[in-house]
N, C-alpha and C positions, 0 to 999 in steps of 0.2 A: 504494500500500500504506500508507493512511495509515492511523495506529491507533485504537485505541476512542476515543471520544470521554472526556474527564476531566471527571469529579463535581467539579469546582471551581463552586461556586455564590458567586460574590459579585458585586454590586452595582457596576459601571466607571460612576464618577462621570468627568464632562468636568473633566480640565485646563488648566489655563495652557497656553497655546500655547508649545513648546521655542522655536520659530520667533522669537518674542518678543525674548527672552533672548538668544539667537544673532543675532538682528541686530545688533546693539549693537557684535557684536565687527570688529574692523577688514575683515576678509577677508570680509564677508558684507555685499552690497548689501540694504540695506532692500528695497528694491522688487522684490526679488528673492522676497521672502517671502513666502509662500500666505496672504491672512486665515482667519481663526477665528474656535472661540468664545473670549473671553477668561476665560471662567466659571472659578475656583479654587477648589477645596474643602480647604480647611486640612487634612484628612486625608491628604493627597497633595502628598510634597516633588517637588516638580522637579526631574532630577539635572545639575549643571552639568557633567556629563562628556560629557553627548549634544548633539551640536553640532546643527547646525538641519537638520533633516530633509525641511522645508518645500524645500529649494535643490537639485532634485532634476532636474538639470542631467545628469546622471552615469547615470541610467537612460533607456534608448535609447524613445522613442514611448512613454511611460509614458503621457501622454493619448491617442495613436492607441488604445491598445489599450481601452477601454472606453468615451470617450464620442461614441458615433456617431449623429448626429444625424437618422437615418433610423429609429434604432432606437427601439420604444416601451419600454425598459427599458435603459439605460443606469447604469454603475455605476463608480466610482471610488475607491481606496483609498489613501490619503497621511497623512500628519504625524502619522509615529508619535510615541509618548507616554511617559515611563517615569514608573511609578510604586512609591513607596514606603510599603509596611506594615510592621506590623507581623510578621508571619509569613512573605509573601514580597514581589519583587519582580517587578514582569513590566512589557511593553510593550501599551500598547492603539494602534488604529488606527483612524483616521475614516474612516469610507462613507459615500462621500456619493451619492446613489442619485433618480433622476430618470427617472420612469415616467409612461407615459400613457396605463393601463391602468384597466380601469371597476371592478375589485376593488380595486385602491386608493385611498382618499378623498383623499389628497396628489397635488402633483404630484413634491413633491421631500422627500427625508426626511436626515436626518442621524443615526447611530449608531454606535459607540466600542465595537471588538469585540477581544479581546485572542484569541493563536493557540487557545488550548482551546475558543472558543467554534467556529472554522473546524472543528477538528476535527467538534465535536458536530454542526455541521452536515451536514458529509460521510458522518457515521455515518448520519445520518437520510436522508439522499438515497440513500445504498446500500440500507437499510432498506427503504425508501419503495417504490423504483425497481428492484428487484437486478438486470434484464436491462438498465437502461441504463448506457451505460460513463463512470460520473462520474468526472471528472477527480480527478489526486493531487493531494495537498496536498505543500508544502517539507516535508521531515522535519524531523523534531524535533532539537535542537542534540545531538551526542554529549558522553559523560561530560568531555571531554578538551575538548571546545569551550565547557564552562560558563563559563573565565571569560571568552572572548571573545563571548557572546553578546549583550552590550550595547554590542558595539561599531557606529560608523557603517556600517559597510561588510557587516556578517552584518546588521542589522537591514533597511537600503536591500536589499539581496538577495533576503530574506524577503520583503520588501512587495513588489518585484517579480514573486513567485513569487505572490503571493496573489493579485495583479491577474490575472494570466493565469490563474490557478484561476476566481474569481471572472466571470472574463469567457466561459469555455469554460461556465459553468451559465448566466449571463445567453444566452447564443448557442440554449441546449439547449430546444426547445420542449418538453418538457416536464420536464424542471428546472426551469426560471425559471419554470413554475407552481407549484409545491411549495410548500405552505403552511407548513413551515418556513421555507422561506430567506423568504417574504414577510415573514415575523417576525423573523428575521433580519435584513434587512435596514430595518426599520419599526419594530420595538419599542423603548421606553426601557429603560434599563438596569433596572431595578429589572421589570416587564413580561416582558422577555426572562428572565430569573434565574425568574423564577416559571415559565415556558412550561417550563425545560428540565427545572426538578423532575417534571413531569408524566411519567406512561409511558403508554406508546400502544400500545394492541391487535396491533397489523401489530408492530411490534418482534419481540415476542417469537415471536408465530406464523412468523416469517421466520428467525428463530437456531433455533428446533426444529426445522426443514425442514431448513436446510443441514447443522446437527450431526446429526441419521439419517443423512444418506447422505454426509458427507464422505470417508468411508473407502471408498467404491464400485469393483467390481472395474470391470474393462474391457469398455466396450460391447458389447454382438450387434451391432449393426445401426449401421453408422457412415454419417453424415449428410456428404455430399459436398463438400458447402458450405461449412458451417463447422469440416470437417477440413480442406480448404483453405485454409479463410482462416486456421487456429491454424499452417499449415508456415509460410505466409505470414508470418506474425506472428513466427514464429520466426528464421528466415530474415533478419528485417529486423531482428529484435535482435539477433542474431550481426553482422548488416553496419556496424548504427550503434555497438557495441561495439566493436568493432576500430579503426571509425575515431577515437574516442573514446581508447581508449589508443595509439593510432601518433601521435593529433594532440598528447596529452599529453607524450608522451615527445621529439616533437619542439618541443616549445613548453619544455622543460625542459633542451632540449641549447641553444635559442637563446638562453634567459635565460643560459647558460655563455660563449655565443659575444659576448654584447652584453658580458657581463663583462670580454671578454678587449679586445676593442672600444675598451673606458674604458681601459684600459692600454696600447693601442695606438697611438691618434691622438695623444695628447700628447709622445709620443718625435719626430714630426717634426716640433709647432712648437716642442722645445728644441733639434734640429737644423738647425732655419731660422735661429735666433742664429748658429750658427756659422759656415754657410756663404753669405756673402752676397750671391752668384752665382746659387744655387739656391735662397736664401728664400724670393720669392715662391711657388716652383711646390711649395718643400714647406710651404710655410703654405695653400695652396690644398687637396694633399692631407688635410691632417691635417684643416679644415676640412669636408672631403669627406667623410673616415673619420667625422667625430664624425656630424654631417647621417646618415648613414647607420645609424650606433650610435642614433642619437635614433629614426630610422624604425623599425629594429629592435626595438627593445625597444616602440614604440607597437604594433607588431602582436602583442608578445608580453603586454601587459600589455592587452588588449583579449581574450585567447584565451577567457576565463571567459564574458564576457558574448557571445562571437560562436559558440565552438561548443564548450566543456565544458559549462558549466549549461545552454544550451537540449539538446543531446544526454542529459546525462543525465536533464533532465525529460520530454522524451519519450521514454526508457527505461521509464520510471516508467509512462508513459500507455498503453505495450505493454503493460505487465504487468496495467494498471487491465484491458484488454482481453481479456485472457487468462485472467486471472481469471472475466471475465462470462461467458466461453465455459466456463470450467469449470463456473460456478451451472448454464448450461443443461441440461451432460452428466446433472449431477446430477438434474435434471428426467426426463432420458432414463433414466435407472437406473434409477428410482422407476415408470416406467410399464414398462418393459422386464420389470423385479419381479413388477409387480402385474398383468399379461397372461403371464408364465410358472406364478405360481400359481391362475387363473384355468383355465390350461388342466391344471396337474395337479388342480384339484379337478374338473375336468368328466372328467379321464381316472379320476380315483378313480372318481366316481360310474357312468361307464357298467360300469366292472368289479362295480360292488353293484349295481347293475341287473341285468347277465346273473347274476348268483349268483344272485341272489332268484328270477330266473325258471326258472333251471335247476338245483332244490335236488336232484336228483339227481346231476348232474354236477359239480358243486361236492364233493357227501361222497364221488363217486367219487376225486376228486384231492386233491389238498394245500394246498388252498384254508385258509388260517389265520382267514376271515371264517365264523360261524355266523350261524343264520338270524335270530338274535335283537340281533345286534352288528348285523348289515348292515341293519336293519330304521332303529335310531336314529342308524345312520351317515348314511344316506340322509334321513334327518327334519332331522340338524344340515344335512349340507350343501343339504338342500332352502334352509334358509333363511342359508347362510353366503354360495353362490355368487351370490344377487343383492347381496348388499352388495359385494362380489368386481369383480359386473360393474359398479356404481356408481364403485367406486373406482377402476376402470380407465377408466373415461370420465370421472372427473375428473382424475387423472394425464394421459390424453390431451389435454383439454380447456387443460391448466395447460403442459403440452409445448406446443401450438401457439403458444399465445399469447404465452408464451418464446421460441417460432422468429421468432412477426411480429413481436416488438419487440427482439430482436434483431439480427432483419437490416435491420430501420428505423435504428437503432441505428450499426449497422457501417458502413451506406453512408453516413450525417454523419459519422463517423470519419475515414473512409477519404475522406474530402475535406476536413475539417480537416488530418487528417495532411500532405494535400499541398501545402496551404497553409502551413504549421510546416514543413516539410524545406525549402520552396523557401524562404521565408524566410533559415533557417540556412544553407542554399547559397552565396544569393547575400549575407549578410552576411561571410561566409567568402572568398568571392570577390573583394568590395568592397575587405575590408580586407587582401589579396595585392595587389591592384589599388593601392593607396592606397600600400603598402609601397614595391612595385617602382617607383613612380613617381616617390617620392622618392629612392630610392637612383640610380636612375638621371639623376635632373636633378640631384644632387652632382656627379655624375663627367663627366655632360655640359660642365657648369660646368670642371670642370679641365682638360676635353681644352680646349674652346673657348681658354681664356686661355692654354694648353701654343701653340695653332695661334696664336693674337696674338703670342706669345712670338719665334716659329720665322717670321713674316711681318713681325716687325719686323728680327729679324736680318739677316736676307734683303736687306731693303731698306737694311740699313747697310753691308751686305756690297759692295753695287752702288755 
């Protein structure tokens, strides 16, 4: 549900590499750092509050997810940028984009696209495409999130979210042909500002379509398939919802429990001072306690990136999909429409047909047509009912071809989809997996040294 695209028209000159400037600082490995362009435009400060962007360590497969080197369009998105004007501020992004495709004259392109341009993109691809289900975009920061919006960690998020936008259009055979995103991803900033000013025919014809019949009553004739596949859809946002608030509410009672954790284990190594019989085995404990406070909280501070943000953007991807099912209903409406007044004007006309024929039988009864009304009623609808049947074999016409691109459509979905849950599964699993293993070789570790303990007694005992 991402929103209209924004009239921001300006010119994203290439900055100073952040990366640059952030190396410098202690805690950041030079060689750590992505190269760039070093190009600077005096119009644009560099803001020394954004640490280096480039050391991007902290996002899970960031390069698995776009550049695959089987693929003839492969695409990349890193080292965001902040800049400063005079009227606002905003972040741009490098794409770096490496295709081996005969419509592109390159083999590799580079361009700096700040989030409104994603947007305008997505608008166009809807536009373009409306029975294909193009992926969501990250939402826009809320009113409450403005001033952390230039922070490291919402910006690194963003870019992650854009990579997998980005990479679900490069996957989509016919997305990654759209001659937007080709410019998109290929034009110079000053090129691309010009492209967006342009308006295009299909726009507007495709917002007049959906605004007629977005208020449309309830089908006749329900389509088996794709009311299946919307319970479906439904069904599985109600299941990933639930799991989504149960994992959060559990991921909020453990950040409570690691807390209590930090308070915990330091009581028994100031109680190992005292007792010097029992130090060892409570400096072992308390050691144990922390080891397991440290595991804890690593699976609690991993919850975001393993299964609330991927949950909630494929939430998002349900809804992109549910939505395309609804463009289509709309198509159903529109021809449902224009084949019920189809058949009331062929039912009018055969009633002025028998009048006309049987002009005594007609003044016998209560017939409200005279011979002379039914004469040019019969002359309009002579020539109303073929434009009638025109337009219903264009509605039919525009139906079909909405059903085959959208059940083209559904079936890459519905195997991307199972590709994304299985992922989130077993990342989700990994790190329970990763958890329980440490918790459990602390405590392995204290029983082991309790049993040294209890085998040395033993033997002094003898």
């Amino acid at each position: 549900m991402a929103s209209s695209a924004s009239a921001v028209l300006d010119v994203v000159v290439e900055n100073k590499e952040i990366s640059t400037g952030a190396a410098k600082d202690k805690d950041v490995d030079p060689s750590s750092v992505c190269s760039g362009d070093s190009t600077f435009d005096n119009s644009l400060v560099q803001s020394p509050s954004i640490e280096s962007f480039s050391t991007i360590h902290d996002i899970e497969n960031l390069a698995e997810l776009n550049m695959d080197e089987n693929s003839d369009l492969c695409v990349k998105i890193d080292n965001p940028q902040k800049h400063l004007e005079t009227l606002e501020t905003y972040i741009t992004f490098r794409i770096t984009t490496k295709v081996a495709r005969i419509e592109f004259s390159d083999n590799e392109y580079v361009a700096h696209r700040r989030y409104n341009d994603f947007l305008w993109l997505r608008q166009k691809l809807v536009e373009c495409h409306p029975f294909c289900i193009v992926p969501p975009l990250p939402g826009k920061h809320s009113l409450i999130g403005q001033l952390d919006r230039y922070s490291k960690d919402f910006i690194l998020l963003r870019m992650k979210a854009l990579n997998v936008f980005i990479t679900r259009v490069t996957k989509h055979p016919i997305l990654s042909c759209n001659e937007h995103f080709k410019v998109f991803l290929t034009a110079k900033s000053a090129d691309f500002t010009l492209h967006r000013r342009q308006r295009h025919p299909v726009q507007q014809k495709i917002r007049t379509f959906n605004h007629g019949n977005s208020s449309h009553s309830v089908l006749k004739n329900k389509h088996m398939e794709f009311d299946k596949t919307k319970a479906y859809l439904t069904t599985l946002s109600e299941k990933l919802s639930s799991i989504e608030k149960i994992s959060s509410r559990i991921n909020k009672e453990r950040c409570e429990y690691v807390s209590e954790l930090n308070s915990y284990h330091p009581i028994f190594t100031t109680w190992a001072t005292s007792e010097p019989e029992l130090s060892e085995m409570l400096q072992n404990i308390g050691s144990a306690m922390e080891r397991s406070s440290a595991a804890q909280n690593a699976l609690v501070q991993s919850y975001s990136n393993t299964v609330g943000n991927p949950i909630k953007d494929f939430l998002s991807y349900i809804d992109i999909a549910q939505e395309t099912l609804r463009k289509r209903e709309s198509y159903q409406y529109a021809y449902e429409v224009s084949v019920e007044d189809l058949n009331k004007r062929h039912s009018e006309k055969d009633k002025l047909v028998a009048i006309s024929q049987n002009p005594s039988q007609a003044a016998a009864g209560f017939s409200l047509w005279k011979q002379s009304s039914c004469d040019d009623k019969l002359e309009k609808l002579g020539s109303y009912i073929p434009q009638l049947i025109k337009k219903v074999e264009s509605n039919q016409d525009n139906l079909e071809c909405a059903n085959e691109s959208l059940r083209s459509d559904l079936q890459r979905w519905h195997s991307e989809k199972q590709q994304c849950l299985k992922k989130i599964l077993l990342d989700f699993v990994n790190k329970q997996i990763n958890y329980y293993q440490a918790t459990v070789n602390s405590w392995e570790y204290v029983t082991s040294e309790i049993n040294k303990q209890n085998q040395s007694l033993r033997n002094n005992s003898k």
